[in-house]
TORDREN-633043 format. One record per atom (N, C-alpha, C): residue number from 0; atom name; x, y, z. Coordinates in nm, 2 decimals, always signed. Layout:
! TORDREN-633043
(NUM,"CA",(X,Y,Z))
...
//
This chain:
! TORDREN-633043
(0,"N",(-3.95,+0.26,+0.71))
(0,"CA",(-3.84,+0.32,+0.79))
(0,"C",(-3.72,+0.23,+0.79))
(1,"N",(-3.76,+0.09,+0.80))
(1,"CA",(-3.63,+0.00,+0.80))
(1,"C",(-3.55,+0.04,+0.64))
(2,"N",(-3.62,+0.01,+0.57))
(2,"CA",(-3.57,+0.05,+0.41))
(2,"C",(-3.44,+0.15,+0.45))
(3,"N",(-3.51,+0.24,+0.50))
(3,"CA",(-3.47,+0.40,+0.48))
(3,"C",(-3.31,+0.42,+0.55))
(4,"N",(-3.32,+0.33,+0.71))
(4,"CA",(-3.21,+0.32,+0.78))
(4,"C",(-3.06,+0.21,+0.69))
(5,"N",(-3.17,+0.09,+0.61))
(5,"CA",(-3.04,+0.02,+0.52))
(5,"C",(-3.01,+0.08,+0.42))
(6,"N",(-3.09,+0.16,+0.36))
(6,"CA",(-3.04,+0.23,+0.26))
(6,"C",(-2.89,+0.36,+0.34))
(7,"N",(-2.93,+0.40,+0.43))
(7,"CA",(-2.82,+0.48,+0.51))
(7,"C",(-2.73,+0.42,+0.49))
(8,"N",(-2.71,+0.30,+0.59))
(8,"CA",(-2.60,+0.26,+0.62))
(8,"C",(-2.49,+0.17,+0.48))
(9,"N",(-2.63,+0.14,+0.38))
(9,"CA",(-2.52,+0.10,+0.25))
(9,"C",(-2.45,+0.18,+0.20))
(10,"N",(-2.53,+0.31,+0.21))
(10,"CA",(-2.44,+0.45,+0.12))
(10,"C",(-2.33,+0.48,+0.23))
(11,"N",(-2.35,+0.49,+0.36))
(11,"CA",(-2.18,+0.47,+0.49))
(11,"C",(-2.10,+0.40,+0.42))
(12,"N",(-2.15,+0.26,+0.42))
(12,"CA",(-2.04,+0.19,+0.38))
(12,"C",(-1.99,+0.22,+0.26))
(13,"N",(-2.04,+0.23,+0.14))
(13,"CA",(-1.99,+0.22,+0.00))
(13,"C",(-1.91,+0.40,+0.02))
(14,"N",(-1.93,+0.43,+0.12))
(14,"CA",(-1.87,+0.59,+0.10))
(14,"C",(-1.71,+0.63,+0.17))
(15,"N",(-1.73,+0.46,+0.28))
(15,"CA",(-1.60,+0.41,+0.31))
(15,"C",(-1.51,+0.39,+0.25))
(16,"N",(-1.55,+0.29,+0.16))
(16,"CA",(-1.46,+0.19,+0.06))
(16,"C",(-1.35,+0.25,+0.02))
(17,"N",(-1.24,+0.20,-0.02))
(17,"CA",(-1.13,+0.24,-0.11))
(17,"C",(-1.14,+0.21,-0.21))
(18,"N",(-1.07,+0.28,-0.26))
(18,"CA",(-1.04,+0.25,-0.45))
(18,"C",(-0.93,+0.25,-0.52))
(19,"N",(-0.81,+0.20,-0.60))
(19,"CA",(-0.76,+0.20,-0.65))
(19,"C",(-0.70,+0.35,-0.71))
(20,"N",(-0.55,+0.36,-0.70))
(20,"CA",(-0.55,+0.50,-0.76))
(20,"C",(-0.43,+0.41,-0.83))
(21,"N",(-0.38,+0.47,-0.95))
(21,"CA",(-0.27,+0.48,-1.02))
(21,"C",(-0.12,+0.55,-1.03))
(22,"N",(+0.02,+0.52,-0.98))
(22,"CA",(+0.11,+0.56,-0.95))
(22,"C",(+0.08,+0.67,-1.02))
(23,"N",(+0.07,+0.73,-1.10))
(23,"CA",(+0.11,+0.86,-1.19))
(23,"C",(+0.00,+0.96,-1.13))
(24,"N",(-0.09,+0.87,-1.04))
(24,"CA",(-0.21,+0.99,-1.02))
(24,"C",(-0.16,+0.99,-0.86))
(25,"N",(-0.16,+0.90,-0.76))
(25,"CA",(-0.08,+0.93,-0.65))
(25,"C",(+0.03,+1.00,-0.62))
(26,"N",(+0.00,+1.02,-0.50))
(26,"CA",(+0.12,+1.18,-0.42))
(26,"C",(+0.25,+1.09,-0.40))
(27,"N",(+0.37,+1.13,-0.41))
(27,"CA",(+0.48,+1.05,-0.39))
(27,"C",(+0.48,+1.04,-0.22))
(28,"N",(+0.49,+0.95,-0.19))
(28,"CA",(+0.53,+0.96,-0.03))
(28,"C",(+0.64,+1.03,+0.02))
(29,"N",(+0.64,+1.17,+0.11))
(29,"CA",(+0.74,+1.25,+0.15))
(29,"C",(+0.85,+1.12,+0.17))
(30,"N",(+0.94,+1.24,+0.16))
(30,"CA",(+1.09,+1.15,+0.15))
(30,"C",(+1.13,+1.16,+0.31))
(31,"N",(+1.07,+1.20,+0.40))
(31,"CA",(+1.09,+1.19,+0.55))
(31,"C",(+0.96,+1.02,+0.62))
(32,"N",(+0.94,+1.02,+0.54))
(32,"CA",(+0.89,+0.87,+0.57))
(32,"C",(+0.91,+0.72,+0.45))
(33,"N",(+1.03,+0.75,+0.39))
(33,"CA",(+1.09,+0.68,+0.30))
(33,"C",(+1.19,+0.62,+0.34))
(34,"N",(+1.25,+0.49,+0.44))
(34,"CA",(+1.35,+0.48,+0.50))
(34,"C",(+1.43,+0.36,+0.44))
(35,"N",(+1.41,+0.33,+0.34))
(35,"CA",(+1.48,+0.18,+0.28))
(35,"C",(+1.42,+0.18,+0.14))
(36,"N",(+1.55,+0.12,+0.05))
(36,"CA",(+1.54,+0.07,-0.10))
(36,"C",(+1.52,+0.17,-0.18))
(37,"N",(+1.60,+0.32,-0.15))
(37,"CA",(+1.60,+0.41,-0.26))
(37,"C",(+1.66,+0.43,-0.34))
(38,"N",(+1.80,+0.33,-0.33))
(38,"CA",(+1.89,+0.33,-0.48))
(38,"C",(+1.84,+0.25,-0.60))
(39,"N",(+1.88,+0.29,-0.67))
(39,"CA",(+1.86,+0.27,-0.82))
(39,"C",(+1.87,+0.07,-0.76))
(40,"N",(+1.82,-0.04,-0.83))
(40,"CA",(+1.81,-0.18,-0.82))
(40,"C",(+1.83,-0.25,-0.93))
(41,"N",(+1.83,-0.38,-0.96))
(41,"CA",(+1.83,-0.42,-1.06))
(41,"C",(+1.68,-0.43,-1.14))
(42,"N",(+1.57,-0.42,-1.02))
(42,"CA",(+1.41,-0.41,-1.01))
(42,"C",(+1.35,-0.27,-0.99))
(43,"N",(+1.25,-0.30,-1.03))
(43,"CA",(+1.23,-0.19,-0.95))
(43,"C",(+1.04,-0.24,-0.88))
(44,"N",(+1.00,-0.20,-0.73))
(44,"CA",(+0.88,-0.21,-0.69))
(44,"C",(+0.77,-0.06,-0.69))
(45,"N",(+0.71,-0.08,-0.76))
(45,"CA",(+0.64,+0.01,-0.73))
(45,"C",(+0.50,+0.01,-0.60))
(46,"N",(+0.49,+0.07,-0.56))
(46,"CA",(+0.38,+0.03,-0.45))
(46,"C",(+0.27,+0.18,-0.47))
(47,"N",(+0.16,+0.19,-0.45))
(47,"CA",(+0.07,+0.26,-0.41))
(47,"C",(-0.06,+0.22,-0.31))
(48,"N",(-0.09,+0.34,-0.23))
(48,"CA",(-0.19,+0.28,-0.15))
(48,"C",(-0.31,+0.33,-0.17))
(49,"N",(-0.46,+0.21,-0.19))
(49,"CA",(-0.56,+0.28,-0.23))
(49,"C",(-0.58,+0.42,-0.16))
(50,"N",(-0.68,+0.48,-0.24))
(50,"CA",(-0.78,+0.68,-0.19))
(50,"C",(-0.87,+0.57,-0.13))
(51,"N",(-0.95,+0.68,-0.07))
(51,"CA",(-1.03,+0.66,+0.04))
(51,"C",(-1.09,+0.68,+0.17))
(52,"N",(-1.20,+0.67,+0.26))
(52,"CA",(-1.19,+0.67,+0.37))
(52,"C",(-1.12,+0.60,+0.44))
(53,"N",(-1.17,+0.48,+0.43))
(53,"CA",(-1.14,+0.34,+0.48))
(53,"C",(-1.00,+0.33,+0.56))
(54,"N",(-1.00,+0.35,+0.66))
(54,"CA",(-0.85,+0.34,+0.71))
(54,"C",(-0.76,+0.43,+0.70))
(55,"N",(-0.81,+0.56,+0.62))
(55,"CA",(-0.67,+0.67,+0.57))
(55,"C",(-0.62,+0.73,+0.68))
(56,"N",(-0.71,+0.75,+0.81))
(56,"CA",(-0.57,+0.84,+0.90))
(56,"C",(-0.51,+0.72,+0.96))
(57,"N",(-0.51,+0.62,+0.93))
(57,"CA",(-0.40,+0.53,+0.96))
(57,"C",(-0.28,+0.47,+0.88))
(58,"N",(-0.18,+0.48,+0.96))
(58,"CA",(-0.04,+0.47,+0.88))
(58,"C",(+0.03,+0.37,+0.85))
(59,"N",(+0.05,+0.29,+0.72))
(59,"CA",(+0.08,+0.18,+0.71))
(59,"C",(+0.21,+0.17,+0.68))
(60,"N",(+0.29,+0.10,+0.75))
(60,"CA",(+0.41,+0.09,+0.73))
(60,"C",(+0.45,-0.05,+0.63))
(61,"N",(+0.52,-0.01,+0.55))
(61,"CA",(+0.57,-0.13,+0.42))
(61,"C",(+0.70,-0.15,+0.46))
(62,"N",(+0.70,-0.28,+0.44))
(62,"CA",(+0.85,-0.39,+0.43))
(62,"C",(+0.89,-0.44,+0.35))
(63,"N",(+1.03,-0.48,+0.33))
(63,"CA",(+1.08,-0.55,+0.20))
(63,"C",(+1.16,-0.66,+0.29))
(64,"N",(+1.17,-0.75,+0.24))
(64,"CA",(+1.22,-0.84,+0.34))
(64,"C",(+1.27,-0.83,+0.48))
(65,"N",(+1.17,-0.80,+0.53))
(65,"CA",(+1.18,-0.78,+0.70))
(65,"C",(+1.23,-0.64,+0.77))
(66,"N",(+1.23,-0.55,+0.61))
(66,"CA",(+1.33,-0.44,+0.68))
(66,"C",(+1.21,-0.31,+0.62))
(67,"N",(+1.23,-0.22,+0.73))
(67,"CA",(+1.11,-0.10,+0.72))
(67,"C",(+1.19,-0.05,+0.60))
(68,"N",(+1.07,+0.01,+0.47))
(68,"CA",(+1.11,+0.02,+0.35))
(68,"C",(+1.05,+0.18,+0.34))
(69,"N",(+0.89,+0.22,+0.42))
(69,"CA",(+0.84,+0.35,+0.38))
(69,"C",(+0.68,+0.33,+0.45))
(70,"N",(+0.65,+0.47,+0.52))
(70,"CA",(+0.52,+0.42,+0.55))
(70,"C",(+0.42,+0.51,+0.51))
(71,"N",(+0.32,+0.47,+0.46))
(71,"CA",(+0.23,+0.53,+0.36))
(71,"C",(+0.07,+0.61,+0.41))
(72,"N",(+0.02,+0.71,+0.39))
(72,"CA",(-0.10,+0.71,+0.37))
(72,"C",(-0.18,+0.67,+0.25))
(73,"N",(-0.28,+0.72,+0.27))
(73,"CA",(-0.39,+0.71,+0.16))
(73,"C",(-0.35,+0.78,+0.03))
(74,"N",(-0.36,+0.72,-0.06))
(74,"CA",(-0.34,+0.79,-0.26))
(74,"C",(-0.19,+0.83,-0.19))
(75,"N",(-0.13,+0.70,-0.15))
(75,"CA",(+0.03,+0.75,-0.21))
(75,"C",(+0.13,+0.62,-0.24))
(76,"N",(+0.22,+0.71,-0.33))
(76,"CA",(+0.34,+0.60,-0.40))
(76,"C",(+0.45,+0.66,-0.44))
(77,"N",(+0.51,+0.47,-0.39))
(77,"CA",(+0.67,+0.48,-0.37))
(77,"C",(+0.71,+0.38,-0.45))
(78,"N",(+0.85,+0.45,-0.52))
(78,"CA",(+0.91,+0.34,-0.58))
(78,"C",(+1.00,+0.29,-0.52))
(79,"N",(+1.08,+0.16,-0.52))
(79,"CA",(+1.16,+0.08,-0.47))
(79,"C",(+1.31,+0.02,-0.56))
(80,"N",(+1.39,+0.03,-0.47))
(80,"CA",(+1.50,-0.03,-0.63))
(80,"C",(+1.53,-0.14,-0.52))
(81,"N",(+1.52,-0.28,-0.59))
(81,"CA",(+1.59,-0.40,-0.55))
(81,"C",(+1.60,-0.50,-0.62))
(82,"N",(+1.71,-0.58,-0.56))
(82,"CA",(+1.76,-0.65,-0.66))
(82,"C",(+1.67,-0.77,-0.73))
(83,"N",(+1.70,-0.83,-0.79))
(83,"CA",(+1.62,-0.90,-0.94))
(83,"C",(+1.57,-1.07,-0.82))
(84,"N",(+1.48,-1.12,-0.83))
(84,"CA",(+1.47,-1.28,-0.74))
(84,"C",(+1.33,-1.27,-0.63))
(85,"N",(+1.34,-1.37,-0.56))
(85,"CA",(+1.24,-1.33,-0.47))
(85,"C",(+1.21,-1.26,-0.35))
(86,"N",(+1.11,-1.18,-0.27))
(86,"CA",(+1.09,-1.07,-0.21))
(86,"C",(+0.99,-1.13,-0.11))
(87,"N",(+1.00,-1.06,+0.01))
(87,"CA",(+0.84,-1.10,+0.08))
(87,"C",(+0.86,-0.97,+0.12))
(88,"N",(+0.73,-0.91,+0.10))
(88,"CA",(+0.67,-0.74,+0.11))
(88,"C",(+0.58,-0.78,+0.23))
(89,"N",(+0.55,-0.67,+0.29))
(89,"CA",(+0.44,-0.67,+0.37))
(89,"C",(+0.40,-0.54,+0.46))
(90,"N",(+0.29,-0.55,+0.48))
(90,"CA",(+0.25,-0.42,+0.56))
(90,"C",(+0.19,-0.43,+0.69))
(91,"N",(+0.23,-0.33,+0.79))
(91,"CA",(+0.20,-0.36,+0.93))
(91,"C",(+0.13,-0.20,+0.95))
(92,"N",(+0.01,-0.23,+1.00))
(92,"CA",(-0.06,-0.10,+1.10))
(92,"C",(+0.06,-0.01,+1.18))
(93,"N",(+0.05,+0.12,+1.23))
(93,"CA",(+0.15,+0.12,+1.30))
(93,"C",(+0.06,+0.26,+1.34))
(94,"N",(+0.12,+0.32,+1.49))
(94,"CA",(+0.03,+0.45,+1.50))
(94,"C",(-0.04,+0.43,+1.63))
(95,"N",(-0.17,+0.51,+1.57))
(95,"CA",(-0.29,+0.49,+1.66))
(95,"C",(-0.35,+0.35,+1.60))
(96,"N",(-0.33,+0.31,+1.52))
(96,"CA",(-0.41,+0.17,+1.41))
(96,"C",(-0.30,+0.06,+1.47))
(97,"N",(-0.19,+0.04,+1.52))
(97,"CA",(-0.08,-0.05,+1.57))
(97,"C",(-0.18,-0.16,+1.64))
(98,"N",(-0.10,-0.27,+1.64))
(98,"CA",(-0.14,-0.38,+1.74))
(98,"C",(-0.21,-0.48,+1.64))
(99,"N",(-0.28,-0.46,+1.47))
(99,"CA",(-0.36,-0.53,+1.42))
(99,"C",(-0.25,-0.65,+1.34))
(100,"N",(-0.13,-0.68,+1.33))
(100,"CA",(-0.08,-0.76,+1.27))
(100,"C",(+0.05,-0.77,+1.19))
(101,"N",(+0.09,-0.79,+1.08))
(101,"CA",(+0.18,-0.81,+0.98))
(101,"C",(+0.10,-0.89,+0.87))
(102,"N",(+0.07,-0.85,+0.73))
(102,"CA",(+0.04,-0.92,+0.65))
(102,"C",(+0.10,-0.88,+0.57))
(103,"N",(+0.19,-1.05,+0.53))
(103,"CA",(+0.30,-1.06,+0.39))
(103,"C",(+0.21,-1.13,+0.29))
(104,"N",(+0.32,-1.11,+0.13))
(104,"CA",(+0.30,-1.15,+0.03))
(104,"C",(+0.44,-1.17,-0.02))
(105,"N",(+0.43,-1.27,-0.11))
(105,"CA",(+0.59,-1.25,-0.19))
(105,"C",(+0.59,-1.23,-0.33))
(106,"N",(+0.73,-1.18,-0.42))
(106,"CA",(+0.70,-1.15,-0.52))
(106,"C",(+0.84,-1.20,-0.58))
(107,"N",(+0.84,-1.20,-0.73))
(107,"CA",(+0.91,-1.24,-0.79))
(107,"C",(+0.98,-1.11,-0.87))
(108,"N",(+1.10,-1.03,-0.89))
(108,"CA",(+1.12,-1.01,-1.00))
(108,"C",(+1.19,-1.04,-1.09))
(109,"N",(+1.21,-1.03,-1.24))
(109,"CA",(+1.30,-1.07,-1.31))
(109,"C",(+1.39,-0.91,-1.32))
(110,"N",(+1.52,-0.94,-1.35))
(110,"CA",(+1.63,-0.86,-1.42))
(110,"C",(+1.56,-0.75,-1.47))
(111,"N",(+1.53,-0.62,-1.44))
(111,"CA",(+1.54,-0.51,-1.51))
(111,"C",(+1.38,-0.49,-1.49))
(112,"N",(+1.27,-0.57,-1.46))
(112,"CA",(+1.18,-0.59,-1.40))
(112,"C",(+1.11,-0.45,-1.35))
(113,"N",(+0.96,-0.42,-1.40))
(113,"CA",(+0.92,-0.31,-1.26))
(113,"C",(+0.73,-0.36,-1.23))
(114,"N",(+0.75,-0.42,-1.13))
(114,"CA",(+0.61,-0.42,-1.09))
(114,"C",(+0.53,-0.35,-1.02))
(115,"N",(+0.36,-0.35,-1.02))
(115,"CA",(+0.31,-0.30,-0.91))
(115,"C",(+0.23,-0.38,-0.82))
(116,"N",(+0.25,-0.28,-0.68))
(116,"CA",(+0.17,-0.36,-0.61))
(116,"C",(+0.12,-0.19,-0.50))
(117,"N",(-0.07,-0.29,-0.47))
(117,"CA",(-0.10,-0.20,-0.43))
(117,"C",(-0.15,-0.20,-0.24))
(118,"N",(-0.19,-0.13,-0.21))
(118,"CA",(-0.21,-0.16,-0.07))
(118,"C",(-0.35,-0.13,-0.05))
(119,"N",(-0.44,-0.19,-0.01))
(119,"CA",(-0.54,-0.23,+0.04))
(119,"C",(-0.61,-0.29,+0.16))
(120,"N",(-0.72,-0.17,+0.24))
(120,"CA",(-0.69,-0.24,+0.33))
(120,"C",(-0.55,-0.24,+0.42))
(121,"N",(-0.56,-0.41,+0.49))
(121,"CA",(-0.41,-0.40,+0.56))
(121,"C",(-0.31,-0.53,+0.47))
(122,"N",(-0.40,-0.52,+0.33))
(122,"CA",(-0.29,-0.63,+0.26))
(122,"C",(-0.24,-0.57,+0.19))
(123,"N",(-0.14,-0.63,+0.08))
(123,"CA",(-0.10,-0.59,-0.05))
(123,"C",(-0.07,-0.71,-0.20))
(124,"N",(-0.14,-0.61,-0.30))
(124,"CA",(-0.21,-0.74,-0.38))
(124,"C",(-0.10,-0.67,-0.50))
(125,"N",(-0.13,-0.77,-0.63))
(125,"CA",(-0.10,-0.73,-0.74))
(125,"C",(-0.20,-0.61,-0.78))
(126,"N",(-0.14,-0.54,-0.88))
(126,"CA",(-0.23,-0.46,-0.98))
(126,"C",(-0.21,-0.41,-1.09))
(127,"N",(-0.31,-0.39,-1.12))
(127,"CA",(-0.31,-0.35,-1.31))
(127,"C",(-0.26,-0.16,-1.30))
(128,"N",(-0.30,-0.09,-1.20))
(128,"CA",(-0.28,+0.01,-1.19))
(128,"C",(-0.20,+0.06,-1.17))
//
């Protein structure tokens, strides 16, 4: 019986988890929750936020250097235009999920530059996707 109850609750969890999606397979984030960095840049950021359970009716708001940039659900992405040097990004709970923090990262771009980065969780990491 014990088996049977951890076997439940591993398949809960792994049924939680997020995953990785790839800009071209994510939903664009409506342009009514897109509030900063939508002109054209000398960079450009890409951001997506993993699919999943894990957290999805919760709304994460993204920053670009301290200024609200767009706030995301689950399997979605936004591009960003800014200029070329360094960046601190970050994402804050907001909502019914509010009150858990701010967690930054910084980033470099070069001139003409387009990176990604994805959201995870309440952080945001590099990615290959």
């Amino acid at each position: 019986m014990r088996i049977l109850f951890g076997a439940f609750g591993l398949a809960l969890l792994a049924g939680c988890a997020t995953s990785p999606i790839s800009a071209e397979k994510a939903k664009p984030v409506p342009a009514d929750r897109i509030y900063s960095f939508q002109a054209e840049g000398e960079s450009q950021l890409v951001v997506t936020r993993d699919s999943g359970l894990q957290g999805s009716g919760c709304k994460l708001r993204f920053h670009i250097d301290g200024k609200a940039a767009a706030d995301f659900y689950a399997a979605e992405v936004a591009r960003f235009g800014v200029r070329a040097g360094k960046h601190i990004i970050a994402v804050e709970p907001v909502g019914i999920c509010g009150g858990s923090g701010i967690y930054e990262a910084e980033v470099t771009l070069a001139k003409g530059e387009s990176i990604r980065r994805r959201i995870s969780g309440f952080g945001v990491y590099p990615t290959a996707f």
